[in-house]
C-alpha positions as CSV (number, residue, x, y, z in Angstrom):
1,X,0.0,0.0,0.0
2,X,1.2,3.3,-0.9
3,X,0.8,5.8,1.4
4,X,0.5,9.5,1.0
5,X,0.2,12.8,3.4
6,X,-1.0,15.8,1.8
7,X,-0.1,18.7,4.2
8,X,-2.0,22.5,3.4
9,X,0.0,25.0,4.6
10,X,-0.4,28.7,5.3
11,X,2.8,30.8,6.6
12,X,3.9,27.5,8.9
13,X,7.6,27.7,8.8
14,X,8.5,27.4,12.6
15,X,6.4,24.3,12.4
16,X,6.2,22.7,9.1
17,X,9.9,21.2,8.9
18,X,9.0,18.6,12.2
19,X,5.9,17.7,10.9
20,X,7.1,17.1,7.5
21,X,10.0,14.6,8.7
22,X,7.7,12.9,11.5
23,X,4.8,12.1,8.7
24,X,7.6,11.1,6.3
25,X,8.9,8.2,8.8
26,X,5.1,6.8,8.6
27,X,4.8,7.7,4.7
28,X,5.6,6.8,1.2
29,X,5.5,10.3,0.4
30,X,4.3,13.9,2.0
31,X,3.3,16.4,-0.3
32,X,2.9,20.3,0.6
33,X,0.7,22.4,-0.5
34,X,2.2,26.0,0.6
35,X,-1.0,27.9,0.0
36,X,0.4,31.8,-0.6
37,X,2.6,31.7,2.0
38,X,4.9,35.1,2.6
39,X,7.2,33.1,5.1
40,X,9.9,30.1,4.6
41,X,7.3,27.8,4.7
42,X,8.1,26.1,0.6
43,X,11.5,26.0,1.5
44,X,11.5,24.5,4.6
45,X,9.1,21.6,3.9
46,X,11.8,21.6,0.8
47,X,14.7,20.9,3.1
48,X,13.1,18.7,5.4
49,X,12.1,16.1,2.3
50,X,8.4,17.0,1.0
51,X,7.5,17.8,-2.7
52,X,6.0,21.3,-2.9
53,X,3.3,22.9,-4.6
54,X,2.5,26.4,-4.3
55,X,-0.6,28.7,-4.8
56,X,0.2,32.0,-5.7
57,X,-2.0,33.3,-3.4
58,X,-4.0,32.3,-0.8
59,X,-7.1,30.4,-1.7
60,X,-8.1,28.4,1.7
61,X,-7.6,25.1,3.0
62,X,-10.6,23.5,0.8
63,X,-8.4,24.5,-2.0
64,X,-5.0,23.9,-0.8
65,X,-6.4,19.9,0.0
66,X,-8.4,19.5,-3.2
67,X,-5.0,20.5,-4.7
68,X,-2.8,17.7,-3.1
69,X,-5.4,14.9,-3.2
70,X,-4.8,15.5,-7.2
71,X,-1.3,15.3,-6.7
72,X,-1.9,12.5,-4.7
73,X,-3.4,10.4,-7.1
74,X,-1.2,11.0,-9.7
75,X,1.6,9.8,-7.5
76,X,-0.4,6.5,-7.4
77,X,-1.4,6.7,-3.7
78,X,-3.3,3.8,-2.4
79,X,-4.1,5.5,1.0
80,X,-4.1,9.5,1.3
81,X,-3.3,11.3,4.9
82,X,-4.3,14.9,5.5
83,X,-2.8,16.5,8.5
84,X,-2.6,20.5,9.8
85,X,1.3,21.9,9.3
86,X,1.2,23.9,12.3
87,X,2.3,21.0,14.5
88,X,-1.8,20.6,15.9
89,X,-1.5,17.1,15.0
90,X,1.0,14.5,16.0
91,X,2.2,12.8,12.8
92,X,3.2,9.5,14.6
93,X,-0.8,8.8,15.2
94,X,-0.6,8.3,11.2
95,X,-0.2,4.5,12.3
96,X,-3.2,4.1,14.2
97,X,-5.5,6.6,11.9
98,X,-4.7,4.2,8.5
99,X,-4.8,0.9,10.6
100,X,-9.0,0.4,9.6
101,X,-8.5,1.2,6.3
102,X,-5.8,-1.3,6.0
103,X,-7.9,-3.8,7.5
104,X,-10.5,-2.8,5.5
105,X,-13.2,-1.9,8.2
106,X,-13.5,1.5,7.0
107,X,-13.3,4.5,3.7
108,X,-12.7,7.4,5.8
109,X,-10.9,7.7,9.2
110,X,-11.3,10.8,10.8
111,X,-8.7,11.1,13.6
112,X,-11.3,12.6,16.4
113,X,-10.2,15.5,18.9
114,X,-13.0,14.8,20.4
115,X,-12.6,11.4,22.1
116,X,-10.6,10.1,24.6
117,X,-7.1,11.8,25.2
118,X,-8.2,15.0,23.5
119,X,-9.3,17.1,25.9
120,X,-6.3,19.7,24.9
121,X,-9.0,21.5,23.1
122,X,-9.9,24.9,24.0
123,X,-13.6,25.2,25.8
124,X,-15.0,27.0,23.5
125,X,-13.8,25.7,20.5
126,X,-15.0,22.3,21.7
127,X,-18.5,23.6,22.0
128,X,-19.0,25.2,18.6
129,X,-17.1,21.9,17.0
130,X,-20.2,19.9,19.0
131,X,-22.0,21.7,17.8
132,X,-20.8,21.4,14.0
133,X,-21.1,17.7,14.5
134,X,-24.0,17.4,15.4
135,X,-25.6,18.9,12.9
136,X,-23.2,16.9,10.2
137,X,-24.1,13.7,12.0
138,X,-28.0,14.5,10.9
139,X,-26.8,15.1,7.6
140,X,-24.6,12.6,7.4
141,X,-27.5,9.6,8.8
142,X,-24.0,8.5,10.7
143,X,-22.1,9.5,14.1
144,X,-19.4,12.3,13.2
145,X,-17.7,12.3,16.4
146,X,-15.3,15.4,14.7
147,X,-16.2,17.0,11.7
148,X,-14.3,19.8,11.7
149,X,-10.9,17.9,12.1
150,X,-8.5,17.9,8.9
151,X,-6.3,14.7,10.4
152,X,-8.1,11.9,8.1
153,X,-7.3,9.6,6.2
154,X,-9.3,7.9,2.9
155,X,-8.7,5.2,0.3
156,X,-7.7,6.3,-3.1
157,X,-11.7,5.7,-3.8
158,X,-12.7,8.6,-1.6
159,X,-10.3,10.8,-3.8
160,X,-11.9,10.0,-7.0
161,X,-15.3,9.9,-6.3
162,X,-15.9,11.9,-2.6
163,X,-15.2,15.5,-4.4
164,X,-16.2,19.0,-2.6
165,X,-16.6,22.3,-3.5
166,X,-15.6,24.4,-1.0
167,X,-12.3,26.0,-0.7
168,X,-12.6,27.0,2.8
169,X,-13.1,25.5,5.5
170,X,-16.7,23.9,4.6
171,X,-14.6,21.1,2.8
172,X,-14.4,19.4,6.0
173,X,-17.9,18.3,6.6
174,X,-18.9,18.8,2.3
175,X,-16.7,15.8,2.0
176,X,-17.8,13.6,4.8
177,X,-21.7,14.4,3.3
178,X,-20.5,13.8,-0.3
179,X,-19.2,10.3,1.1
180,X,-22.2,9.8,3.1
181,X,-24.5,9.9,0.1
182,X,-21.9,7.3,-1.3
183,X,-22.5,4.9,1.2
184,X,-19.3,5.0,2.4
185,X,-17.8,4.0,5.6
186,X,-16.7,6.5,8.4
187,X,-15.2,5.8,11.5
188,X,-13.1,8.0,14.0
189,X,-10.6,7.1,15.8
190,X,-8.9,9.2,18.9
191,X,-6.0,11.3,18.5
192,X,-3.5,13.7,20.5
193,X,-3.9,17.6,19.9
194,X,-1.7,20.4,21.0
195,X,-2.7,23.9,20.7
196,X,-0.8,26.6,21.3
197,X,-2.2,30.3,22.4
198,X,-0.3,32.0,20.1
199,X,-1.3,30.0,17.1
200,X,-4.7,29.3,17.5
201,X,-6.3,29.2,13.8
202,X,-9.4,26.7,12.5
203,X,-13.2,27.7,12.8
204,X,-13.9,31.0,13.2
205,X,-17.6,32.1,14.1
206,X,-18.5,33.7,10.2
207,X,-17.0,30.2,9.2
208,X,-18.9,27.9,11.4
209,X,-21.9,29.7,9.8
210,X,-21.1,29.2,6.5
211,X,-20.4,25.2,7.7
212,X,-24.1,25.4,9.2
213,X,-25.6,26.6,5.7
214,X,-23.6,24.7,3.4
215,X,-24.6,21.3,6.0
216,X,-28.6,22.5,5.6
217,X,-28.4,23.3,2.4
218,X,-26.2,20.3,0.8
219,X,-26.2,20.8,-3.2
C-alpha cells in the first residue's frame, strides 16, 4: 500500500519542517501544499524532504487539500493522509488513523479530537465543534464524532469519487456528506492535539456559519 500525506500550509515555517519529517517516517510520500505563504514555509518543507506545490495566493484550505489529493493520485497513492502543518496534530498517530483502512473496516478515518485523550481543546472551541457535529451527524445519517478535524485519512476511492466544493473550510464536513450519500464507511478514531495560544487558527464564528448553511443546504 502506498501511502500518502497531503499537508496545506499557510505561513507555517517554525512548524512545518518537524511535521514534514515525522509524517515522512510513517509515509511513502508527504506532499505540501504551501498555500500563498509570505514566510519560509516552501523552502523548509523543501529541506526537510516533501515535494511542494504552491498557490500563488492564498485560496483556503478547501483549496489547498483538493489540490494535493490530485497530486496525490497521480503519485499513485493507495491510502491518502491529510494532517494541519502547524504541528496541531501528531504525525506518529498516522499508524493508528490508516490501521482500519488497511484492515479494511473503513473509507474514511477521521482522527477525532474529540474522544478520549483529546481534551487539549480549548472550551470554546470544543463547544461550537459539538455543535458542528451534530448537525453533520443529521446530515450525514452516521455518528461524526469530529467534523471539523482535517487529520483523516481515505482510500484512493474517496479521492476520485468523494469530491467537494468548497475552498474554505466547509470542505471538511462537504466531503464527509458527499461520502455519506456514497455509502461510504466513516469511523473516528482518537488522536492527540496540542494547541498553542499563540497559534490558535481553524473555525472561526462567520465560518462555522457558512459550515451550518452549506450542512442545511447540501447541493
Amino acid at each position: 500500500m502506498r501511502v500518502v500525506c497531503v499537508i496545506p500550509a499557510f505561513n507555517e515555517e517554525s512548524t512545518i519542517r518537524a511535521v514534514v519529517e515525522k509524517a515522512g517516517s510513517h509515509c511513502n510520500l508527504v506532499l505540501v501544499v504551501d498555500d500563498g505563504s509570505n514566510d519560509k514555509t516552501a523552502d523548509n518543507a523543501r529541506d526537510a524532504g516533501a515535494r511542494v506545490a504552491g498557490h500563488v495566493t492564498r485560496l483556503g484550505v478547501g483549496a489547498a487539500l483538493s489540490t494535493g489529493l490530485s497530486l496525490a493520485l497521480r503519485n499513485g497513492a493507495d491510502i491518502i493522509v491529510t494532517l494541519d502543518g502547524d504541528g496541531q496534530h501528531d504525525p506518529n498517530d498516522i499508524p493508528s488513523v490508516i490501521a482500519p483502512l488497511l484492515d479494511e473496516n473503513a473509507d474514511i478515518v477521521i482522527g477525532s479530537r474529540m474522544l478520549k485523550g483529546s481534551s487539549a481543546m480549548p472550551f470554546y472551541k470544543r463547544i461550537g465543534n459539538e455543535a458542528l457535529s451534530i448537525v453533520t451527524s443529521l446530515v450525514c445519517g452516521t455518528k461524526i464524532d469530529d467534523s471539523q478535524s482535517g487529520f483523516r485519512a481515505f482510500s484512493r476511492k474517496v479521492a476520485e469519487i468523494a469530491r467537494y466544493g468548497s475552498i474554505d473550510y466547509r470542505w471538511a464536513s462537504e466531503m464527509l456528506i458527499v461520502s455519506s450519500r456514497k455509502e461510504l464507511r466513516i469511523i473516528s478514531v482518537p488522536i492527540k492535539t496540542l494547541y498553542f495560544k499563540r497559534r490558535l487558527r481553524g473555525v472561526g464564528i462567520s465560518d462555522a456559519v457558512k459550515i451550518l448553511y452549506n450542512a442545511l443546504n447540501p447541493k
